[in-house]
Residue, then its C-alpha position, 0 to 999 in steps of 0.5 A: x920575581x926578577x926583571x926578566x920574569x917580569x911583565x913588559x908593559x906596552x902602551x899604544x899596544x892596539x896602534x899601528x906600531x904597538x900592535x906589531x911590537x905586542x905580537x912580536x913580544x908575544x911570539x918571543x915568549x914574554x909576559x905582555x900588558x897592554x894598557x887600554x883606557x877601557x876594558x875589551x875581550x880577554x886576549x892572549x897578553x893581559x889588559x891594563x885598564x889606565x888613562x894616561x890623559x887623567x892618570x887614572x888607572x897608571x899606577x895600577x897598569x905599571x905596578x910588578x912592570x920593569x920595563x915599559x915600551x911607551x908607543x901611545x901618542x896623540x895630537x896633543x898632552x904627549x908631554x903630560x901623558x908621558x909624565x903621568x907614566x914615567x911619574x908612575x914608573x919611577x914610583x913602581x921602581x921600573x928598569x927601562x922605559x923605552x920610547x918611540x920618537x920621529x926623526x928631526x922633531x928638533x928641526x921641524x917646528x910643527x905642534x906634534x913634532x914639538x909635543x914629541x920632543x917635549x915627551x922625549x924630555x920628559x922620558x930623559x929627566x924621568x929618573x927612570x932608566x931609558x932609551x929613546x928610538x927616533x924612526x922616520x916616517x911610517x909607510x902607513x902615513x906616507x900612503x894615508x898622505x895620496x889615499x885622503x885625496x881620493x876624490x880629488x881630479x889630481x893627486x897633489x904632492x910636496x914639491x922639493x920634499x923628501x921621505x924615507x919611509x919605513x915599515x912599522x913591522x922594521x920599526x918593532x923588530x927594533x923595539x924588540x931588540x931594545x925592549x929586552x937590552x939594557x937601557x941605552x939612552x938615545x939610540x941611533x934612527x933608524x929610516x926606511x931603505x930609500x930616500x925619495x921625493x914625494x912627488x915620486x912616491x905619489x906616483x907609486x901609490x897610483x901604479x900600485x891602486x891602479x889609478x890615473x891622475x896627474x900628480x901636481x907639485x906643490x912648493x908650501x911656504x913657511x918653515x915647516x916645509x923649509x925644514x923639509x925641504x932641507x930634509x930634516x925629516x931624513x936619516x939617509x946614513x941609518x937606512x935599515x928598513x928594507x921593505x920598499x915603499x912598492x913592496x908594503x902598497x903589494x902587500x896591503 
């Protein structure tokens, strides 16, 4: 079997983004594995049952694979996952492993963002041929930011903070490109179509849910929000999204 008949596995595949990369796999007539850490439902794609935290089930998931779309991701143990899986994939002899990272995780010391860059690492010295796409920040997350505030009398945003959010689907039709490419190596960002303050997009989020509070700008010490601040967080010359954040709030 060559690497074009070949399975692609997807991990995170039942996340936010890895769902929208499986369905579009799927719709251009590839042969999909999803791994999942316990068994579920037969589905149109194949289940994988593996845990990257223990490494059970790894080597098994990978096996017959070439190319891996690797959109998991937790908290904490990105790093030690991700090892675990490009360990399993050298051993497999798999071609490609494709990684989803976040725009400026090497200026933002924040604990996930650091995990992120050491996973990234990981992937690079892996010796399994890669390529690492970083996205700035998902659409989801931005509107997730105003709607945990629900309850609260005002909605309080980041002062002097920027984003420039994307949506997931933009994100996987990249993936898509690069999943069935050659390995690339790090890749260019790739951001949402417009840059704007928090403070701009929380008042978005209330015009589009109906909802009337004042919204209140905070100015947060310390470098993460000094890093933020600068715009770390941007890619404003790789502004390829073109779903506007109102655009995703209508269609929720």
């Amino acid at each position: 079997m060559d690497d074009v008949t070949k399975p692609i596995l997807v991990t995170g595949g039942t996340g936010t983004l890895g769902r929208e990369v499986v369905r579009r796999l799927l719709a251009a007539g590839q042969d999909v594995r999803v791994l999942t850490r316990r068994h579920r439902p037969a589905a149109e794609h194949a289940w994988a049952v593996g845990d990257l935290a223990s490494g059970e089930g790894i080597a098994g998931a990978v096996d017959g694979v070439a190319t891996i779309v690797h959109c998991a991701t937790s908290g904490r143990g990105d790093a030690a996952a991700t090892r675990r899986l490009a360990d399993a994939a050298k051993a497999a002899g798999v071609t490609h492993l494709l990684y989803i990272s976040i725009v400026g995780i090497d200026a933002i010391p924040m604990f996930y963002y650091r995990a992120k860059l050491d996973a990234e690492q990981v992937v690079e010295g892996s010796g399994v041929p890669w390529t690492i796409l970083r996205a700035t920040q998902f659409h989801d997350l931005v509107a997730t930011m105003s709607s945990a505030q629900h309850r609260l009398p005002v909605l309080f945003a980041l002062s002097g903070v920027r984003f420039q959010p994307i949506d997931t689907g933009t994100v996987a039709d990249r993936m898509i490109e690069l999943a069935l490419a050659p390995a690339a190596g790090r890749v260019p960002d790739i951001g949402g179509p417009e840059v704007r303050t928090s403070a701009d997009l929380a008042r978005a989020y209330l015009a589009a849910t109906g909802r009337k509070r004042p919204v209140v700008s905070l100015r947060l010490p310390g470098k993460i929000f000094r890093a933020l601040r600068a715009g770390a967080n941007l890619t404003p010359q790789h502004a390829t999204g073109k779903i506007a954040f109102e655009e995703f709030l209508k269609s929720r």
